[in-house]
C-alpha positions, -999 to 999 in steps of 0.1 A, spaced: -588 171 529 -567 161 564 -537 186 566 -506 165 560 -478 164 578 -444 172 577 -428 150 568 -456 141 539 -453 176 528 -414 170 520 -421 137 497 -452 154 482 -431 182 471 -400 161 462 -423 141 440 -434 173 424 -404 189 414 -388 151 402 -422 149 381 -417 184 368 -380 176 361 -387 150 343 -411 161 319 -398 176 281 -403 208 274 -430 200 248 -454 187 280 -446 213 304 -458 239 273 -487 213 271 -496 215 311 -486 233 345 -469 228 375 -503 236 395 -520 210 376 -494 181 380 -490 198 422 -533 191 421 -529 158 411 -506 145 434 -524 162 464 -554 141 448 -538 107 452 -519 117 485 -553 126 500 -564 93 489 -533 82 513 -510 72 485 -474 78 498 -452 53 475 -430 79 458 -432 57 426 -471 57 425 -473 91 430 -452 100 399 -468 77 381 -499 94 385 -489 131 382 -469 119 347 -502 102 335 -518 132 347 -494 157 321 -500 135 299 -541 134 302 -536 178 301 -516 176 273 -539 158 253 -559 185 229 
């Protein structure tokens, strides 16, 4: 994986703690903060930088660790 930059870095984690923010209690018992980070480190690396995609993907993510 390239290192990102940053400037990346800053959306990548601002995308993180909005996903996390937004997620009910009930999901974030049902996943972790590591696994929604890995996930959006996946589609950054993939060079995804809308801020929208990238939450889109890390809540479809929750929801795909949450499932039993």
């Amino acid at each position: 994986m390239d290192a990102f930059g940053p400037e990346t870095l800053k959306l990548l984690q601002s995308v993180l703690e909005e996903t996390w923010n937004a997620l009910t209690p009930e999901e974030k018992a049902r996943t972790s903060k590591i696994q929604i980070a890995s996930r959006i480190l996946e589609v950054a690396a993939q060079g995804e930088r809308d801020p929208a995609r990238l939450r889109n993907e890390a809540v479809n993510a929750a929801a795909e660790f949450a499932m039993p």
